[in-house]
ZALUMVO-965691 format. One record per atom (N, C-alpha, C): x, y, z. Coordinates in pm, whole numbers, plus 50000, padded with zeros to 5 digits. Atoms other than C-alpha are relative to their C-alpha. Layout:
BEGIN
XYZ ...
END
This chain:
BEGIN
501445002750011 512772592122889 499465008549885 500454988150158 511052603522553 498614997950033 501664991749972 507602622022605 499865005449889 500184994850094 506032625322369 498145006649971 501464998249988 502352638022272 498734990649865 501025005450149 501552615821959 499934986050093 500355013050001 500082579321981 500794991850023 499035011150007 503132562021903 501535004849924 498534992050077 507032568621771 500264989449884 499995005750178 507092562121393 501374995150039 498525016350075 510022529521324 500264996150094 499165004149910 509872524121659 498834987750039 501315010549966 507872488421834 499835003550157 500694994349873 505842492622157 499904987450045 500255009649949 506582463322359 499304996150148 500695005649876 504792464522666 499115017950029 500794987249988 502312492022760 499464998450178 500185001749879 502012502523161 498795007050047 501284995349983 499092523023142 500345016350038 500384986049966 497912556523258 500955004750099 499184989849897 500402580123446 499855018049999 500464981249996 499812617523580 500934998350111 499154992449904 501742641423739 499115012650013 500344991349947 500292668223936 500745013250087 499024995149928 501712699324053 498815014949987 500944990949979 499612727424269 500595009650057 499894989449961 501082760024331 499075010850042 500614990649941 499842787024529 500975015049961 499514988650010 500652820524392 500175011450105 499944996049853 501742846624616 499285018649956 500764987249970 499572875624698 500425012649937 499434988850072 501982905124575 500584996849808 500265003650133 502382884624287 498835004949885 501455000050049 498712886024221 499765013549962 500464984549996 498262924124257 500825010549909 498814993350152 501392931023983 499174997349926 500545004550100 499542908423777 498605010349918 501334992250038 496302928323802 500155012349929 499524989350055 497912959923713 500305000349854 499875002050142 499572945323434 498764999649914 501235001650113 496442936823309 499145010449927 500504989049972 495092969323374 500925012449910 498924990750028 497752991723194 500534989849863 499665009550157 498662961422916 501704995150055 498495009349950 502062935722888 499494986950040 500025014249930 502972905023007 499524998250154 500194999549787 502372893523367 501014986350013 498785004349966 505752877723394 499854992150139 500065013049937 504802861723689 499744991150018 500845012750013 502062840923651 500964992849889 499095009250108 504152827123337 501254990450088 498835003949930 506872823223591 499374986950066 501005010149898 504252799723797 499774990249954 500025011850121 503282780623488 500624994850013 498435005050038 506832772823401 500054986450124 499495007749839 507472760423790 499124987549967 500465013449977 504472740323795 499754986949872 499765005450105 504522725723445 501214986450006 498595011749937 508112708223546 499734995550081 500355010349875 506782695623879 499024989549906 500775009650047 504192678623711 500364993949900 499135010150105 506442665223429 500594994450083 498975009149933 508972654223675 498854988550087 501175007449926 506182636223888 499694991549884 499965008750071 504722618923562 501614993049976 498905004250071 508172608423439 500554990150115 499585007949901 509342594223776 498534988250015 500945012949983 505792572723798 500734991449891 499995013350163 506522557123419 501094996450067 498905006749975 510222548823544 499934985750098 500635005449853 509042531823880 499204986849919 500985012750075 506652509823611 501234994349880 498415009650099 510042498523404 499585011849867 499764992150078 509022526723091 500955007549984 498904989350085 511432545322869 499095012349902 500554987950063 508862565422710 498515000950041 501364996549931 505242583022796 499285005149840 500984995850164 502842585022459 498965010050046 500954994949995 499782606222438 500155012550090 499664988349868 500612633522704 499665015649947 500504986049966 498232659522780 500415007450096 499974984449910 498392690922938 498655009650075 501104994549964 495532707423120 500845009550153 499654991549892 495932742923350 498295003750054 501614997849924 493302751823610 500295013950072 499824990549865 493162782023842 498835000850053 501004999949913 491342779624147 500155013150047 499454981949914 491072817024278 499184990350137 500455000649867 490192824624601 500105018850040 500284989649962 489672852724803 501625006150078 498705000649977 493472846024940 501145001249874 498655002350078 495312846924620 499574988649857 500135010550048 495292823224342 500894983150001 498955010949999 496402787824308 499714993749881 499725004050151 497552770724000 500454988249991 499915013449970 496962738823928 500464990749840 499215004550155 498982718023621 500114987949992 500335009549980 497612688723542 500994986349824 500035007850149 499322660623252 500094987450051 499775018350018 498952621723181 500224998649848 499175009950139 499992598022946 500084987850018 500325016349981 500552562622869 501185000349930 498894993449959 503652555022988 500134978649923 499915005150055 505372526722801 501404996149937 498315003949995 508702503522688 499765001749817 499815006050157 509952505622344 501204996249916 498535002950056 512552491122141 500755011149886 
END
């Protein structure tokens, strides 16, 4: 499956177009996670975990898009955004990793 983030794949033809596909993927960070993080922040560095969290939910929500386009007969996903959210809370944060695209056959 080729993902891509441009419009269209230069020399290639776009024979059928299936429309809009998202993948969603909502992690809940974990509490001792959260309280490294703060430190880090507090003292300077990375915060190696939250990145770690990204990562995780980044691939859920690729694999999720990628399995919709298949399911619709596509070999490739055009346009594909990316959008991150964090919902705090008073429990922790949760991390929410949002992408679509327009998911699509091409020769």
């Amino acid at each position: 499956m080729l993902i891509l983030n441009t419009p269209n794949i230069e020399g290639k033809k776009i024979s059928e177009y299936f429309g809009l596909v998202t993948g969603e993927a909502l992690l809940g960070a974990n509490v001792y996670k959260d309280l490294f993080s703060g430190v880090r922040d507090v003292v300077g560095g990375r915060t190696s975990a939250y990145e770690e969290e990204l990562k995780k939910a980044r691939e859920l929500a690729l694999s999720s898009m990628q399995e919709k386009a298949e399911k619709l007969g596509a070999n490739a996903i055009l346009g594909v955004q990316i959008a991150y959210h964090n919902l705090g809370g008073t429990m922790g944060n949760t991390i929410l990793v949002t992408m679509y695209g327009t998911a699509v056959h091409y020769e």
